[in-house]
C-alpha positions, -999 to 999 in steps of 0.1 A, spaced: 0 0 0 28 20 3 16 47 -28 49 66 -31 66 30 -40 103 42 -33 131 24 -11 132 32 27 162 32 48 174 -5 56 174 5 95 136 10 95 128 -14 66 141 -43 90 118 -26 121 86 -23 97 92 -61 85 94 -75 118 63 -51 129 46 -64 103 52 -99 103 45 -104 138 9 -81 139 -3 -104 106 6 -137 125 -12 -123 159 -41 -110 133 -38 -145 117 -42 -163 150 -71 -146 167 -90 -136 129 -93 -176 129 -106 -179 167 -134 -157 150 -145 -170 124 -148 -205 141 -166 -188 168 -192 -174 147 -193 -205 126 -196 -230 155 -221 -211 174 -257 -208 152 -270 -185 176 -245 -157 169 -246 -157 131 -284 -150 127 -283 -113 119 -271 -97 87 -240 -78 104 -227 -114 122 -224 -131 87 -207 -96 71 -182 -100 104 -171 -137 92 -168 -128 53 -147 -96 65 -126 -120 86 -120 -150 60 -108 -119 36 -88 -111 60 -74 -140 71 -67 -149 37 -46 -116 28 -26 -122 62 -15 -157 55 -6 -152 18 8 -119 30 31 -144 56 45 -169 27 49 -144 -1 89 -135 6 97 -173 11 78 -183 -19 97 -157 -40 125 -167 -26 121 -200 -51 126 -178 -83 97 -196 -96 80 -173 -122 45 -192 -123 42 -193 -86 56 -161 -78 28 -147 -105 -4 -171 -85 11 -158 -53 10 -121 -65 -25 -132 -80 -37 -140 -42 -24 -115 -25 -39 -92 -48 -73 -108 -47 -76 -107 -11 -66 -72 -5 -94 -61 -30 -120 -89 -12 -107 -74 22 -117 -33 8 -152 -47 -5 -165 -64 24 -149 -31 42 -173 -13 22 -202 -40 22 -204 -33 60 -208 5 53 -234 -3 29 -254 -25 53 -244 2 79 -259 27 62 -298 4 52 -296 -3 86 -290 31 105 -296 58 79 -322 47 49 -345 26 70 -362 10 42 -392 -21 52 -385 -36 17 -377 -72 16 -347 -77 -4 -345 -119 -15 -311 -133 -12 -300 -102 8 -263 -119 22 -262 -141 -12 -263 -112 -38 -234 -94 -10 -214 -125 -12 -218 -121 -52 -202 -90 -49 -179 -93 -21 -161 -120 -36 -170 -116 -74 -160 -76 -82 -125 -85 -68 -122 -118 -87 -133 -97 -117 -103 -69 -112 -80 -95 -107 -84 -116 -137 -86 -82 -162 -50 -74 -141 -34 -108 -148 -48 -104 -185 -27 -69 -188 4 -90 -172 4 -112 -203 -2 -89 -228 30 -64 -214 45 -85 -186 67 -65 -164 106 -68 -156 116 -97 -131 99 -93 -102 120 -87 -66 87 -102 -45 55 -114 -55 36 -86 -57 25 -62 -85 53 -48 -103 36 -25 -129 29 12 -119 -1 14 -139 -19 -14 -128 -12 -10 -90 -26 25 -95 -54 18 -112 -65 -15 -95 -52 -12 -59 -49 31 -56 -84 39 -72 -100 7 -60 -94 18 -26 -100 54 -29 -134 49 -41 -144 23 -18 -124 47 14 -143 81 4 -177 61 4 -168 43 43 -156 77 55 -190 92 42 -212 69 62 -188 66 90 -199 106 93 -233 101 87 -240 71 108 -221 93 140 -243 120 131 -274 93 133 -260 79 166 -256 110 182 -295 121 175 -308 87 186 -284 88 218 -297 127 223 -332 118 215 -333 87 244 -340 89 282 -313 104 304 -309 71 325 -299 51 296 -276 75 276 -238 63 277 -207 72 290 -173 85 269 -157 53 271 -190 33 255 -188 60 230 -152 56 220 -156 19 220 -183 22 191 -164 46 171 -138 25 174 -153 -2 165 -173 17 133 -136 25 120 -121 -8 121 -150 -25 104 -152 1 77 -109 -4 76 -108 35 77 -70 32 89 -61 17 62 -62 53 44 -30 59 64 -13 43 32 -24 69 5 -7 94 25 29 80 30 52 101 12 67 132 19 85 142 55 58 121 76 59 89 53 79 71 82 53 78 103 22 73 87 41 39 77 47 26 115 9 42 122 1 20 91 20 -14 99 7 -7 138 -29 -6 131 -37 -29 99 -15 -57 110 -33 -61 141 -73 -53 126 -77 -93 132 -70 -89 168 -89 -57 169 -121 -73 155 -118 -103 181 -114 -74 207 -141 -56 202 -168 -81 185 -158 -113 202 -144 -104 239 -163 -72 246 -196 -89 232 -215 -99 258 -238 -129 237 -204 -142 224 -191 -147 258 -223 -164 270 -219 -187 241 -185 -195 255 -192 -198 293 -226 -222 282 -201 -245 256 -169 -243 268 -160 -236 304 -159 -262 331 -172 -260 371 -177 -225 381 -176 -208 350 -200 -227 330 -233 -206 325 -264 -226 322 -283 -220 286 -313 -210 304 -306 -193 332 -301 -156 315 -338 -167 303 -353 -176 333 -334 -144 345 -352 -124 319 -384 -139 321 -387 -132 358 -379 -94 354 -402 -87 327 -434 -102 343 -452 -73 360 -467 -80 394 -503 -80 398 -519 -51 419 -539 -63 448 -574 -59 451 -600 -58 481 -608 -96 489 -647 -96 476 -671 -102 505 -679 -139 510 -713 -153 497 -733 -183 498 -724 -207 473 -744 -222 450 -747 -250 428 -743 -228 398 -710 -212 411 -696 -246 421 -701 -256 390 -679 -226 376 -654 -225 397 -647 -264 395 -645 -252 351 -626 -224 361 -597 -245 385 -599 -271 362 -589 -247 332 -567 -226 351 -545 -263 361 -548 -269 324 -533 -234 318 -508 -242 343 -499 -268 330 -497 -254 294 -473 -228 308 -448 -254 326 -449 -273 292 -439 -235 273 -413 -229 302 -393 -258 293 -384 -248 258 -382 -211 262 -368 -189 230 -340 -169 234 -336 -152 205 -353 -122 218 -325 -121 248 -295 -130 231 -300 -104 207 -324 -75 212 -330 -55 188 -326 -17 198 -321 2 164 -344 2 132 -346 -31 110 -333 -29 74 -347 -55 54 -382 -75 64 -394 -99 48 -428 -103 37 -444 -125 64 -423 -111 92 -407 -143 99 -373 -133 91 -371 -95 106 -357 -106 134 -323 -118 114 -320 -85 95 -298 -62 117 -309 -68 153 -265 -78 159 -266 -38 150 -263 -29 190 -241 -51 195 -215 -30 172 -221 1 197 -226 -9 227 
């Protein structure tokens, strides 16, 4: 990413390399804890943001481990490979920028435009384009390779000016200036909704700083860092770079894995032992138990003679309320917890037409700012 494409000084060559080699494995390490977290776990990949997370991620992951073989595979000096390498790397940088701007699009349906349309094969037509468009930029770039190809290369990567420019430079630009447009309009939305709700519940500057830090790694604003690296501060936009996108996998487990508080019930109910283990039903039963208003008491009626008539009713009436009893104990043993794992707090985007499927559309929305 590194626009000005000129030699650096070997001194903080060897300091960026070593920066960057050990952020990407840490990235590569916890970007893999999750996606097999949200994969594993149905419960957490219902909602349209959740399954946005795990195609960001796999991009991800994929640029970081190519990213980590690329020098020892050019090290080989084998032309073909060095070329599929250099392919890869390229097509998961581009896959990693349209997911980044897939999640402002859904951002924006989901926060901003507000539409009750339902939109078939919402994640399927995303997937289309989230992994398609790049495919599509990379084959027209390996078609220009053949027609002209470039010098030898010194590492797998895109040698030509033009096409790096055009395919990398612009690609990102347009996909940047779009993210950094509904990063400010989505803040803007925020800050109304948090404005227009009751003093008790408005948050604190921390909880703030956590969702805008979490709106600009998802949208991969700091990777604009690297269209700016030339000049007197290029060496320190470049550590600023290498710091922050290196380590956006462990940033992403930070702030939608450990901080979320449904992914860490998932953990505690399937994974921990003694103690620690949380029973699946307990935050229900919890729930449950809050939100059932108590009854207000009433004067005790005055007793009366009973008849044969009124017997006769209230034997119906005990025998229906048992049978309602009853009903309920049978409805308490399978509770559904959709509503509690995640609540939905913001507008929906998409609905579908019988309402079945609202609930999926972005009700993992709260989770991203809270």
């Amino acid at each position: 990413m590194d626009v000005s494409r000129t030699p650096l000084d070997p001194y903080h060559q060897q300091i960026l390399t070593v920066i960057t080699y050990v952020g990407c494995g840490v990235s590569s390490l916890f970007l893999g804890v999750t996606v097999l977290t949200y994969i594993v776990f149905d419960k957490l990949r219902r909602d349209y943001p959740s399954q946005i997370l795990i195609n960001l991620s796999l991009a991800l992951l994929g640029l970081n481990l190519v990213f980590l073989i690329d020098s020892w595979l050019s090290s080989w000096g084998v032309d073909a490979l060095c070329v599929a390498v250099a392919s890869l790397l390229h097509y998961f940088l581009l896959a990693s920028f349209t997911w980044m701007g897939l999640e402002a699009v859904n951002m924006y349906f989901a926060l901003v435009k507000v539409f009750n349309v339902y939109v078939p094969s919402y994640i399927l037509k995303f997937c289309a384009l989230g992994w398609g468009l790049p495919l599509v930029v990379c084959i027209l770039s390996f078609l220009c390779y053949i027609s002209t190809p470039p010098p030898p290369p010194t590492s797998c990567w895109l040698q030509d000016d033009v096409t790096f420019y055009v395919s990398v430079v612009a690609y990102g630009v347009l996909i940047f200036l779009f993210n950094i447009g509904v990063f400010i309009v989505v803040l803007i939305q925020i800050r109304q909704m948090r404005a227009n709700s009751p003093a008790g519940t408005r948050s604190g500057l921390m909880q703030d700083l956590k969702g805008v830090s979490s709106l600009t790694l998802l949208l991969g604003l700091t990777w604009t860092a690297g269209f700016f690296t030339w000049g007197p501060a290029r060496i320190v936009l470049l550590y600023l770079f290498a710091a922050l996108n290196t380590l956006q996998g462990l940033f992403i487990f930070l702030f939608h894995c450990l901080m979320k508080e449904n992914v860490r019930k998932q953990w505690r109910v399937h994974l921990c032992f003694g103690r620690f283990r949380l029973d699946e039903y307990s935050e229900w039963s919890n729930s449950a138990s809050v939100r059932v208003p108590a009854k207000p008491r009433t004067k005790p009626p005055k007793p009366r003679r009973p008849s044969v008539r009124s017997v006769k009713s209230s034997s119906t009436d005990s025998t229906s309320a048992s049978s309602n009893c009853s009903q309920r104990d049978a409805s308490c043993k399978r509770p559904d917890l959709g509503l509690f794992v995640n609540p939905p707090a913001l507008p929906r985007a998409q609905r579908s037409p019988a309402g079945a499927g609202a609930q999926s559309s972005t009700t993992g929305w709260r989770n991203h700012f809270t």
